[in-house]
C-alpha positions as CSV (number, residue, x, y, z in Angstrom):
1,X,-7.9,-39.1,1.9
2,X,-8.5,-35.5,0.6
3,X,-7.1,-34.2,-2.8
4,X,-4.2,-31.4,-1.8
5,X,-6.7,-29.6,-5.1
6,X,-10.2,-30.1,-6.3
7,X,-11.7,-27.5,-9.2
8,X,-15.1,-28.6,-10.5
9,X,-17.4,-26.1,-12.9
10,X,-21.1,-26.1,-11.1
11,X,-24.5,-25.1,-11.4
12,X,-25.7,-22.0,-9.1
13,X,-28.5,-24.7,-8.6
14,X,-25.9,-27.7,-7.6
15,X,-24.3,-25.2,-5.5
16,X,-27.3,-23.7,-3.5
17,X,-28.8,-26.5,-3.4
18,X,-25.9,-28.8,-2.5
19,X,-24.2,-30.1,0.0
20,X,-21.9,-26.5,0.4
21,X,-22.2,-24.2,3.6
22,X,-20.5,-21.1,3.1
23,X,-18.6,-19.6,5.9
24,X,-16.8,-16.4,5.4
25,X,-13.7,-16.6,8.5
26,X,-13.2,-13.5,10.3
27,X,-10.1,-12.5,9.0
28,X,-12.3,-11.9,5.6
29,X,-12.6,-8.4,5.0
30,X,-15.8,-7.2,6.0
31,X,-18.5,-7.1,2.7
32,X,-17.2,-4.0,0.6
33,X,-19.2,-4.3,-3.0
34,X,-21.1,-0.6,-3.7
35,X,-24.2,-0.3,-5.9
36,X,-22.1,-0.1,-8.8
37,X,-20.7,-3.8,-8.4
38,X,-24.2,-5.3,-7.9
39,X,-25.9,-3.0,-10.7
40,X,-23.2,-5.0,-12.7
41,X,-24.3,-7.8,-11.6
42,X,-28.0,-7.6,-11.9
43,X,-27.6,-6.2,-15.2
44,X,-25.1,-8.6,-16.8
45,X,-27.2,-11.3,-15.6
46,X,-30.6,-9.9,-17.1
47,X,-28.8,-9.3,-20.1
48,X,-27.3,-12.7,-20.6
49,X,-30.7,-14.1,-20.2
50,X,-32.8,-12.0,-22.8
51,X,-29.3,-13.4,-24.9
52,X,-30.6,-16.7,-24.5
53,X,-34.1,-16.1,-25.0
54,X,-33.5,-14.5,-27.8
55,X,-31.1,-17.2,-29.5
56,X,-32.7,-20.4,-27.8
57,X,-29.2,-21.4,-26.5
58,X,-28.6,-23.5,-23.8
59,X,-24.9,-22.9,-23.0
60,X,-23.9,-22.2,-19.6
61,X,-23.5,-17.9,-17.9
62,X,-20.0,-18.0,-16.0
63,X,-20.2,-16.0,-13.2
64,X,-16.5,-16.2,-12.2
65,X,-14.9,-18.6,-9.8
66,X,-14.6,-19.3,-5.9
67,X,-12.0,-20.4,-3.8
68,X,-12.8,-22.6,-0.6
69,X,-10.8,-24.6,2.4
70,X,-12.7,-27.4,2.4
71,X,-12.3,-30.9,3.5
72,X,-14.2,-34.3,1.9
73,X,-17.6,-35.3,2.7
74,X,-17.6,-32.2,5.1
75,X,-20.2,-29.3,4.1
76,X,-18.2,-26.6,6.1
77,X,-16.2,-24.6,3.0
78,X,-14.6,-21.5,4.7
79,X,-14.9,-18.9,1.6
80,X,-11.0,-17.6,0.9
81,X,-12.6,-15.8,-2.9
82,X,-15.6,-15.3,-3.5
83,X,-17.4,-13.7,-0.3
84,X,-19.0,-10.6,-2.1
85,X,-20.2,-12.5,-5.2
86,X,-21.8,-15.6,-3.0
87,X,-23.2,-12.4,-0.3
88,X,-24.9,-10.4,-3.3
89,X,-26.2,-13.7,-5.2
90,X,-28.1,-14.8,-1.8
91,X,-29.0,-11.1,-1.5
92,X,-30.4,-11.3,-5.1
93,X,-32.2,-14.8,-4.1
94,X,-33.8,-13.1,-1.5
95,X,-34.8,-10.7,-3.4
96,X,-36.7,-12.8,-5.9
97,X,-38.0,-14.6,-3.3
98,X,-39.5,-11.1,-2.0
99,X,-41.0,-10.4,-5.3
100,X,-41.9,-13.4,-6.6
101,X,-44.8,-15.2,-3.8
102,X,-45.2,-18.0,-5.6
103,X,-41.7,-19.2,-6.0
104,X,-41.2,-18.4,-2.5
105,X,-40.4,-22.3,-0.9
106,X,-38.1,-22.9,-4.1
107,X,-36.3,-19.7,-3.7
108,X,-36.1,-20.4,0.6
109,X,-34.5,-23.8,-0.6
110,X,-31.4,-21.3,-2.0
111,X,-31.0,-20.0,1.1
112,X,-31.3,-22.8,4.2
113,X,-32.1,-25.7,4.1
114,X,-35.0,-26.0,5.9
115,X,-34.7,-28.2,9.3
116,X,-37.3,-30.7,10.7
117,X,-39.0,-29.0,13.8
118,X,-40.1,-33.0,14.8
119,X,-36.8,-33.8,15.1
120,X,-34.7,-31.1,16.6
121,X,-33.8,-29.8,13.3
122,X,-32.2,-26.0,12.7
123,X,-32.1,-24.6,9.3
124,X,-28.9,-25.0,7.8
125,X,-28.1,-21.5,6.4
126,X,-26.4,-22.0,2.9
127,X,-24.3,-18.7,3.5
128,X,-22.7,-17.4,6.8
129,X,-21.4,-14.1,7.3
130,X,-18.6,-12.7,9.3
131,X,-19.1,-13.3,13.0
132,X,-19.9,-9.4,13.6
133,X,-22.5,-9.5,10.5
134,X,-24.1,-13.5,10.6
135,X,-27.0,-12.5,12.8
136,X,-27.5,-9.3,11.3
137,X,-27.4,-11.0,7.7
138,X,-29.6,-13.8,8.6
139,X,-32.3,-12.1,10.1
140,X,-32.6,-9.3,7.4
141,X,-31.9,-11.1,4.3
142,X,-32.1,-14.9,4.7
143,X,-35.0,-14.8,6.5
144,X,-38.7,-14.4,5.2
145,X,-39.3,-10.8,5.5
146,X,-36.0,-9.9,5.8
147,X,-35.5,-8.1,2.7
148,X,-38.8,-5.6,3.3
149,X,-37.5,-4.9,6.8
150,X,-34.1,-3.8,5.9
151,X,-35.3,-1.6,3.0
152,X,-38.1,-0.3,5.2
153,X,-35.4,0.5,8.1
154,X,-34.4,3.7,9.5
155,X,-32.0,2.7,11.6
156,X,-28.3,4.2,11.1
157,X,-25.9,1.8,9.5
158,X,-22.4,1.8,8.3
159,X,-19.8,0.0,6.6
160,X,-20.5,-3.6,5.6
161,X,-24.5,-3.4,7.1
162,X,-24.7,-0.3,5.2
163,X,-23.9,-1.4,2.2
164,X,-25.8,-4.9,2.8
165,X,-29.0,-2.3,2.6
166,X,-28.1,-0.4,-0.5
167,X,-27.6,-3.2,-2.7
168,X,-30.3,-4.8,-1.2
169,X,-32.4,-1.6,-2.1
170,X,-31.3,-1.5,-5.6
171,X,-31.5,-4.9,-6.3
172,X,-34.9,-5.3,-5.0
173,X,-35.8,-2.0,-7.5
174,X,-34.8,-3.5,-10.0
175,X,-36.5,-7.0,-9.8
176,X,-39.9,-5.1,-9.3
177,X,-39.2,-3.0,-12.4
178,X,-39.5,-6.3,-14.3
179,X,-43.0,-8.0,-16.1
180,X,-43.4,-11.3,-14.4
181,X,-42.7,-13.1,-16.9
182,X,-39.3,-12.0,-17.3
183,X,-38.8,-12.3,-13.2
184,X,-39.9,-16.0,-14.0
185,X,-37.1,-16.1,-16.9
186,X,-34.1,-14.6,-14.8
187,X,-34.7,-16.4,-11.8
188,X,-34.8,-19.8,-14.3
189,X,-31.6,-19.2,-15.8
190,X,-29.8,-18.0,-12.6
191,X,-30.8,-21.4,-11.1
192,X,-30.7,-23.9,-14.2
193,X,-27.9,-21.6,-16.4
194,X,-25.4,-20.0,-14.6
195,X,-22.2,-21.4,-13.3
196,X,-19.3,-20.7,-11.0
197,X,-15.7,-22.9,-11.0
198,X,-15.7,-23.7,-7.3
199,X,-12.0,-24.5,-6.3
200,X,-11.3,-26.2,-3.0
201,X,-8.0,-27.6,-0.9
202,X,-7.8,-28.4,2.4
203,X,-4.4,-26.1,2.9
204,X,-4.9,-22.1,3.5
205,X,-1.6,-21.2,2.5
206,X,-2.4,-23.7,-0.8
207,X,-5.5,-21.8,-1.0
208,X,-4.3,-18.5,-0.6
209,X,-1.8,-19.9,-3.6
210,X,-4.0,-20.5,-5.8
211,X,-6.1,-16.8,-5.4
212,X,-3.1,-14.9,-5.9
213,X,-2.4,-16.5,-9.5
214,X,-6.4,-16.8,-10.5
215,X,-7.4,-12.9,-8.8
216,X,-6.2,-10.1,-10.6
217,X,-8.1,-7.5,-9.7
218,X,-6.6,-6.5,-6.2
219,X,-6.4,-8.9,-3.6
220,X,-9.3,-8.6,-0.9
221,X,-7.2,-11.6,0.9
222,X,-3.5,-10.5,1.9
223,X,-0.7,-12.4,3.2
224,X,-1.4,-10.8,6.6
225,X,-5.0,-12.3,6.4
226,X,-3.3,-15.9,6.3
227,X,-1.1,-14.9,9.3
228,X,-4.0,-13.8,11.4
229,X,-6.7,-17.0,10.6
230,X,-3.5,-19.4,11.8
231,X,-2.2,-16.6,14.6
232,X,-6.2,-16.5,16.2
233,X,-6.5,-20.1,15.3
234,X,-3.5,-21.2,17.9
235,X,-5.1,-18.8,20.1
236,X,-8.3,-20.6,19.9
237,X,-6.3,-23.2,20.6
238,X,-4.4,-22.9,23.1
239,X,-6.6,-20.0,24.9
240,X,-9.7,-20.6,24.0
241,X,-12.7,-18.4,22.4
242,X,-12.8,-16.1,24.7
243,X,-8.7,-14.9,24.7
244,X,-9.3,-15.6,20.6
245,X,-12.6,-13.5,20.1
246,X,-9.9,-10.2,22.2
247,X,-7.1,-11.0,20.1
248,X,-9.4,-10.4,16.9
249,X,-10.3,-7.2,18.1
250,X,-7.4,-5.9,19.1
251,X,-5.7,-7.4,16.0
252,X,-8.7,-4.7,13.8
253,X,-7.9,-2.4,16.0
254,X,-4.5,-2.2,15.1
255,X,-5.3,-2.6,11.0
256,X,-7.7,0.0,11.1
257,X,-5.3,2.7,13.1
258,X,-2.2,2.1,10.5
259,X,-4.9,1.3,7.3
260,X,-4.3,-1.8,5.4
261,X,-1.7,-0.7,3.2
262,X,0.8,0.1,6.1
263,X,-0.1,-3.0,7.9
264,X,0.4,-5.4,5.7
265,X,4.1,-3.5,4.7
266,X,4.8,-3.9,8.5
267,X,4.9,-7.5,8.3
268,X,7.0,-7.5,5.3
269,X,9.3,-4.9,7.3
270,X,9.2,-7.6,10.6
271,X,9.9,-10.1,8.9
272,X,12.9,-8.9,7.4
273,X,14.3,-7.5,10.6
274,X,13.8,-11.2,11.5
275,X,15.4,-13.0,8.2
276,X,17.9,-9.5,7.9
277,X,17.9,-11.0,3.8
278,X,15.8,-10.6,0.7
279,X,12.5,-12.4,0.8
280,X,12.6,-15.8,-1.4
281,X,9.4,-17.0,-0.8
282,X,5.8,-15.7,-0.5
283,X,5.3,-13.8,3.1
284,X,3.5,-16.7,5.2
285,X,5.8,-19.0,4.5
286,X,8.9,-16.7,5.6
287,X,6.9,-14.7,8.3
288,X,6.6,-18.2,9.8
289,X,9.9,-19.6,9.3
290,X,11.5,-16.6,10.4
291,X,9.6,-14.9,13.3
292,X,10.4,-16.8,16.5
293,X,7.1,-15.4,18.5
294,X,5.3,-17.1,15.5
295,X,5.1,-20.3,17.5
296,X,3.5,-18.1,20.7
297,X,0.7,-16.5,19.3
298,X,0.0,-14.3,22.6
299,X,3.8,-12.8,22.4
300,X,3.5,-12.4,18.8
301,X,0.7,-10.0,18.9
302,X,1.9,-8.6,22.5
303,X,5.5,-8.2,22.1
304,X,6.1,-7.9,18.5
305,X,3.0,-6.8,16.2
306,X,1.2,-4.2,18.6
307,X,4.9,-2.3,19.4
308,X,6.2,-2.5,16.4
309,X,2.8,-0.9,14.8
310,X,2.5,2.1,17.0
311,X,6.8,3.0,16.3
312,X,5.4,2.2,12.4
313,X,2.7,4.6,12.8
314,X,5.4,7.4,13.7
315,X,8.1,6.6,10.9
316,X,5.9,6.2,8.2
317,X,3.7,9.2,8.8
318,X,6.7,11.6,10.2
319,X,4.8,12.6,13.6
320,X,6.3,11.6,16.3
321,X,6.1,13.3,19.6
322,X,8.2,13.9,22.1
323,X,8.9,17.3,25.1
324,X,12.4,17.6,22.6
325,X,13.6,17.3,19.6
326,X,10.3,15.9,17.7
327,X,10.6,18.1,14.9
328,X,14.0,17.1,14.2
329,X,13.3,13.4,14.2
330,X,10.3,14.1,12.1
331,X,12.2,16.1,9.7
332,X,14.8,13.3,9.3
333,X,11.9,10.9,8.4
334,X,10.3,12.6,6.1
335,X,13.4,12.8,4.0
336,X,14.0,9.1,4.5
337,X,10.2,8.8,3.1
338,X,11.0,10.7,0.1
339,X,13.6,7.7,-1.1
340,X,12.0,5.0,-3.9
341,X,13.2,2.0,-1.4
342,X,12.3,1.1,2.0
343,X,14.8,-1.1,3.1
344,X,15.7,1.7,5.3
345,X,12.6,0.7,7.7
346,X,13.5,-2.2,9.5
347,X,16.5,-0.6,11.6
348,X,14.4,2.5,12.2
349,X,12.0,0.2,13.5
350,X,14.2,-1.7,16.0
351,X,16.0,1.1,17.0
352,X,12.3,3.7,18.3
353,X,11.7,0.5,19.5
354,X,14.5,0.2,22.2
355,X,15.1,3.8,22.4
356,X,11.6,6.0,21.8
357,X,11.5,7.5,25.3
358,X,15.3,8.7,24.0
359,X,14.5,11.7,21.5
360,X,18.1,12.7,21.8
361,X,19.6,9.0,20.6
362,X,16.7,9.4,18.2
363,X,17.6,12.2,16.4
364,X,20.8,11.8,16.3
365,X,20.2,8.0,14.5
366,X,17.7,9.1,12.6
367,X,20.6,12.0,11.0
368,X,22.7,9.5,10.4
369,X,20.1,7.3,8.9
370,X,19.3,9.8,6.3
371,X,23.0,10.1,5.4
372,X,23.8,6.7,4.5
373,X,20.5,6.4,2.8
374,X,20.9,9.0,0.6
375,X,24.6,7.4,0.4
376,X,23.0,4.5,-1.2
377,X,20.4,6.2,-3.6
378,X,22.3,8.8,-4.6
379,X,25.6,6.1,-5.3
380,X,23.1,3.7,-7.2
381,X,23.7,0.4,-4.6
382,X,22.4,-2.7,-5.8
383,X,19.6,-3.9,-3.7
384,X,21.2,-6.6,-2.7
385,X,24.0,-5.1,-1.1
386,X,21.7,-2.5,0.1
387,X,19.4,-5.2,2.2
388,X,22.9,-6.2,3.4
389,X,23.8,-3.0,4.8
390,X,20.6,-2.5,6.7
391,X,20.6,-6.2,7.8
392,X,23.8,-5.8,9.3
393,X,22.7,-1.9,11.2
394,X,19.9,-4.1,12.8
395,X,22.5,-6.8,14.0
396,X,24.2,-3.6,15.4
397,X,21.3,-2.4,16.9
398,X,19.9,-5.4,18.8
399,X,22.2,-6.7,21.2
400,X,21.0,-6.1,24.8
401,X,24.6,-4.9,25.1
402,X,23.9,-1.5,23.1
403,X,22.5,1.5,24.8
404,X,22.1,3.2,22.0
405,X,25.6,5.0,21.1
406,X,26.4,5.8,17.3
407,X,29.7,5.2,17.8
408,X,28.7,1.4,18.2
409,X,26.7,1.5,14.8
410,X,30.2,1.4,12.5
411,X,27.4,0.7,9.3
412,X,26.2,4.4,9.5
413,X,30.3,5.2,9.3
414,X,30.8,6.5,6.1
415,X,34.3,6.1,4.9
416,X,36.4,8.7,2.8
417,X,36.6,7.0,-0.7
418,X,32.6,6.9,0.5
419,X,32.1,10.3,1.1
420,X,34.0,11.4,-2.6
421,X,31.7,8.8,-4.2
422,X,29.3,10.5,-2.7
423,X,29.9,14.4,-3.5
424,X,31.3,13.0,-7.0
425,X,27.5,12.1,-7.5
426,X,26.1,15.0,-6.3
427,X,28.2,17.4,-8.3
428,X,27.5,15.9,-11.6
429,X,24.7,15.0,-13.7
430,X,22.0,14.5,-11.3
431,X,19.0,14.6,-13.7
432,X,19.4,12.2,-16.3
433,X,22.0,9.9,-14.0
434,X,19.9,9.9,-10.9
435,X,16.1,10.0,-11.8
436,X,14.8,8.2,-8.6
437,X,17.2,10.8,-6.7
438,X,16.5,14.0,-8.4
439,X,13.4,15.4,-6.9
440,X,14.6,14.0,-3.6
441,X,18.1,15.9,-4.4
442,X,16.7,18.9,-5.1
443,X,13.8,19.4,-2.5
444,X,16.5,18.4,0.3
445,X,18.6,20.8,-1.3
446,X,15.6,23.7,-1.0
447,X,14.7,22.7,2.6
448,X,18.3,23.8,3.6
449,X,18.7,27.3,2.1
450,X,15.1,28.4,3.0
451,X,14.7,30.1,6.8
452,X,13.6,27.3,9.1
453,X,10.1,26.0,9.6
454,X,9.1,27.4,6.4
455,X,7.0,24.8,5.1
456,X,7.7,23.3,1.8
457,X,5.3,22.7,-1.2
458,X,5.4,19.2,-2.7
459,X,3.6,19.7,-5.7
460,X,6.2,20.2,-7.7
461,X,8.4,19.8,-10.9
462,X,12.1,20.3,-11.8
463,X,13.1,23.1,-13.7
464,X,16.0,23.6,-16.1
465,X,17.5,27.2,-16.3
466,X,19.5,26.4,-18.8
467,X,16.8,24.4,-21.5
468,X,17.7,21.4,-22.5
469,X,17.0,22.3,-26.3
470,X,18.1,26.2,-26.4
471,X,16.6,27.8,-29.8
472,X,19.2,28.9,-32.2
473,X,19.9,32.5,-32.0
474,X,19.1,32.7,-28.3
475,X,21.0,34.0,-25.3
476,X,21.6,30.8,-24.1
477,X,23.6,29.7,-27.4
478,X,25.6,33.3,-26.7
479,X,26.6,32.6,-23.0
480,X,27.3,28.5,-24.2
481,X,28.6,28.7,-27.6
482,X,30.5,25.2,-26.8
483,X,27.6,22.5,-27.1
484,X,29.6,19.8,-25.0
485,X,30.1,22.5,-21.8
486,X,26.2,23.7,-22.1
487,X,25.3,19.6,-22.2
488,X,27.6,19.3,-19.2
489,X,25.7,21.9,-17.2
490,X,22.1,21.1,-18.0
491,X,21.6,18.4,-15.7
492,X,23.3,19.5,-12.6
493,X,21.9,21.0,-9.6
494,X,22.7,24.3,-10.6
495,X,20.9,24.3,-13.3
496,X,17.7,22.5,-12.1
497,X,15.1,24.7,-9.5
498,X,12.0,23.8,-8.5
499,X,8.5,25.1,-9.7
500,X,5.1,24.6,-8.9
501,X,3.9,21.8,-11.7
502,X,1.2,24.8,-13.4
503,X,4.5,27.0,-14.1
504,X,6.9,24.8,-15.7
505,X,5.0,24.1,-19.4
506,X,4.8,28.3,-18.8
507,X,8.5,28.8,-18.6
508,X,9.4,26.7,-21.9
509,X,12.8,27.4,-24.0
510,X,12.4,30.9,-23.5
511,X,15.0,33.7,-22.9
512,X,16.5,34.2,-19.7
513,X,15.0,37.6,-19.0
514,X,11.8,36.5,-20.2
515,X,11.9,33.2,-18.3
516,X,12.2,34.5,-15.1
517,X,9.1,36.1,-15.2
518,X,7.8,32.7,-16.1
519,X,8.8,31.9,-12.7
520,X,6.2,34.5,-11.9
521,X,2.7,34.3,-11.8
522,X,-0.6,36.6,-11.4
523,X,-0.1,40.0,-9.6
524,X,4.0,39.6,-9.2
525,X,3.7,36.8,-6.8
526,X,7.0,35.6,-6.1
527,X,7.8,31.8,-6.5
528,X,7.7,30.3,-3.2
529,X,11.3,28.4,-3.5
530,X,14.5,30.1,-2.4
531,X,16.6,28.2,-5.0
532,X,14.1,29.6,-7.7
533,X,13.6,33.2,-6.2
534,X,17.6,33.2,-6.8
535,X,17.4,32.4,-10.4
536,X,15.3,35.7,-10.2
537,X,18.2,38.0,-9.2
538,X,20.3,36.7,-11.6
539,X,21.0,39.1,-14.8
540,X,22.8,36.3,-16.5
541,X,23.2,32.4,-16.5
542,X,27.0,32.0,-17.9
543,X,29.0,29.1,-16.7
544,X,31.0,31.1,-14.4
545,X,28.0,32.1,-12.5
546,X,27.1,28.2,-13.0
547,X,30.2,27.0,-11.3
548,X,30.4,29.2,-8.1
549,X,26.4,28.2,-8.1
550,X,27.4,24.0,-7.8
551,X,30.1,24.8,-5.8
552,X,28.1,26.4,-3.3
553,X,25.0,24.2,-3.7
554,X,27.1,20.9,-3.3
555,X,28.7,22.0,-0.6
556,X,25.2,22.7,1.5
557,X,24.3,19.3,0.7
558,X,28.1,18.3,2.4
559,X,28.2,20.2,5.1
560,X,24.0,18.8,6.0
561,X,25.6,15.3,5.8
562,X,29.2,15.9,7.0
563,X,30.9,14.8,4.4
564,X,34.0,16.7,4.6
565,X,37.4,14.7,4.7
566,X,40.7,15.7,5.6
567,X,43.0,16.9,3.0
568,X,44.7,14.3,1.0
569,X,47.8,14.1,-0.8
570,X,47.2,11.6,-3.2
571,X,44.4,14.2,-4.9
572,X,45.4,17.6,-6.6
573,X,45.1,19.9,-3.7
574,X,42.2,21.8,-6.1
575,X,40.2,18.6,-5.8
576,X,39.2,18.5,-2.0
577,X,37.4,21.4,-0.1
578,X,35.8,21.8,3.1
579,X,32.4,20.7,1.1
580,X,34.0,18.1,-0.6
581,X,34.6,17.4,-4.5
582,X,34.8,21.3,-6.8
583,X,33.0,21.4,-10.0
């Protein structure tokens, strides 16, 4: 019976020479290590054997460790870590091989074993490559000859193939740059001397486990690389090759349209419009506890992955188009981009879904949608009760029943003690209370007083008018002798203005007249932000100006996210405008 975990520290030799055959699975990434990795390589190895030749030592060169699904007594050990150290160590066998004629059969015995012709026998290659790349690896680098023909080649390559020839390039450089004797010496202590931990289970998920803890260097193997090997693998199953060998493709297709990045987060965002809770448990697990298509491979990749992808692609990058009302729906994303969180995502998701070839209902959600998640970032919800709220707008959203009305979706309602939370936050100390909000805050804030369609500039920093450390003697002392009221107006919005990051160290603690031509730069070129070009007009900055400035400023903000409430009795009548909350 197999052993659920089997780690054993091995010779290169007992491992090329073993009873191992390598295959890396196609949903490997395909070979990605530059020049500079196997220069590293090369080098560190060289090094660590004039070490020992020097010294006399016999200890052991660790070389790192590899993790394999692999089951007892069978060679077969699918490579889940280790593909691009096992590819450049056969590529550096090869090379010595190349170089060194006499060693040739010994070296050969590294790379195949060698089958009997009389009996029917194939070589058993100790390595396989990715499906796309085994042929092409084999015949140029396993193969006698095959390093000298892909160094020689001409031919156009790219990507893994590519690189396959560099390093093979360099590395083969390098050997020949060495005396023979110390070709004979590396090529000895590679063999007899150097060592990798090989880990094997039979479980992918238990593999996958155990990489994630040992590999902290950035994971070449994802959560979503799990999901496809058991997703093709039913395929296979059920389908066949053939239907398998499409799915893979079109599966790459759609990981190289959204990048890797913003494929794998689509899976985390599925799966929680699925679970509509706060993952637990590692991805794989959950994906495949909560998806339902999970268990129909076909309709998981048809009627879940592929449309949810292409309505990812629109939200996440802000360019959706449409005959009307695109650039409102992309303006509305790109402000739900700006938040820290992205619990937001899975009801956008589910709602383009049913309702893209309806830019109307779109914009109109995706307004709302902006509101109540600047509701939650700018009121500081929990993320617990924030996952809740967006769990419960993709319960509104799903029923076949809903055609897409707002009035249905009673989540995006704010009520009135909502909306004062909400203008209460906004009209006070914004800077120091709201960090993850403030550039958000402010940018919003500068996208609604500037003429429309004006583009705004995102390289950036916050500004305070008032400093938050005025020198002694200074105007800003004069216009807020009381400490406690020029505190109280330094971190709110009309105090703070945006300035391109090079002008902000420029404009320091100095004097208001002098400071605003700090917001200047070069030939009089005015800054480019309306809320800073303001400042500019200014001929003092006392709190009176300060107050009708927040009034006005907060009440933008209100009136973008209709956030007025009736008048109410049970406040001082002072207390509630058409904008909301007074300074």
């Amino acid at each position: 019976m197999a052993k659920t975990l089997e780690a054993h520290d091995k010779l290169i030799r007992e491992i090329f020479e073993g009873s191992y055959q390598f295959e890396i699975p196609d949903y490997q990434r395909p070979y990605a290590w530059t020049t500079e990795q196997a220069t590293e390589l090369f080098d560190d190895l060289y090094s660590a054997m004039q070490d020992a030749r020097v010294s006399g030592a016999s200890s052991q060169y660790f070389l790192g460790s590899i993790v394999l699904i692999k089951n007892d007594r069978d060679p077969k050990s699918s490579v889940v870590d280790g593909q691009q150290r096992l590819s450049t160590l056969t590529m550096l066998f090869a090379v010595l091989r190349t170089v060194m004629p006499d060693a040739a059969d010994d070296i050969t015995d590294f790379l195949y074993k060698r089958g009997k012709v009389s009996l029917g026998e194939k070589n058993e290659y100790r390595l396989t490559a990715r499906e796309e790349d085994a042929d092409f690896f084999r015949t140029n680098i396993q193969e006698p000859g095959g390093i000298a023909q892909l160094v020689a080649s001409t031919d156009k390559l790219k990507d893994s193939r590519l690189r396959y020839r560099e390093n093979a390039t360099l590395l083969l450089e390098k050997a020949k740059a060495l005396p023979p004797a110390d070709l004979i010496a590396l090529w000895q202590f590679l063999a007899n001397d150097c060592s990798l931990v090989v880990i094997s289970t039979p479980d992918l998920e238990a593999a996958y486990r155990i990489f994630s803890v040992l590999n902290n260097r950035g994971l070449d193997l994802a959560p979503i690389d799990i999901i496809k090997a058991q997703v093709l693998g039913l395929i296979r199953t059920t389908a066949g090759d053939v239907k398998s060998r499409a799915y893979a493709k079109e599966w790459s297709r759609i990981e190289s349209s959204l990048g890797r990045d913003a494929f794998g987060d689509l899976f985390g965002h599925i799966r929680s419009i699925y679970a509509k809770k706060k993952q637990k448990y590692i991805l794989v697990k959950e994906f495949q506890e909560h998806v339902t298509e999970y268990k129909a491979p076909i309709d998981l990749v048809d009627k879940v992955i592929k449309p949810y992808a292409e309505v990812w692609d629109f939200v996440r990058d802000a360019d959706f188009e449409a005959t009307e009302h695109a650039e409102t729906i992309n303006e509305h994303l790109s402000w739900l981009n700006r938040v820290d969180f992205k619990d937001w995502v899975p009801p956008a998701l589910v709602y383009f879904k049913r309702f893209r070839q309806q830019p109307k209902l779109l914009a109109e959600f995706f307004q709302s949608l902006e509101r109540l998640t600047y509701f939650l970032l700018v009121t500081k919800v929990g993320i617990n009760e924030r996952i809740e709220t967006y769990a419960a707008l993709t319960k509104e959203i799903e029923p076949e029943t809903f055609k897409g009305d707002l009035a249905a979706l009673t989540t995006l309602t704010l009520t009135d003690a909502q909306k004062r939370k909400f203008v209460a936050a906004l009209d006070g100390d914004v800077y120091d209370d709201l960090p993850k909000a403030r550039m958000a805050l402010v940018l919003r804030l500068e996208s609604l007083v500037r003429a429309p369609g004006v583009q705004l500039q995102d390289a950036v920093s916050l500004e305070h008018v008032l400093p938050q450390t005025p020198p002694d003697g200074s105007d800003w002392i004069k216009w807020f002798p009381d400490e406690d009221e020029r505190d109280g107006w330094t971190h709110r919005l009309a105090n703070l203005v945006p300035l391109d990051r090079n002008k902000n160290s420029s404009a320091s603690n100095y004097d208001f007249a002098k400071k605003k031509d700090a917001y200047f730069r070069g030939k009089g070129t005015a800054s480019p932000f309306v809320l800073t070009q303001e400042v500019r007009s200014e001929s003092e900055w006392t709190p009176t100006l300060l107050t009708a400035r927040q009034k006005r400023l907060v009440n933008v903000l209100s009136t973008h996210w209709n956030l007025e409430i009736a008048a109410d009795n049970s406040l001082p009548a002072a207390a509630v405008t058409a904008g909301g909350l007074t300074s």
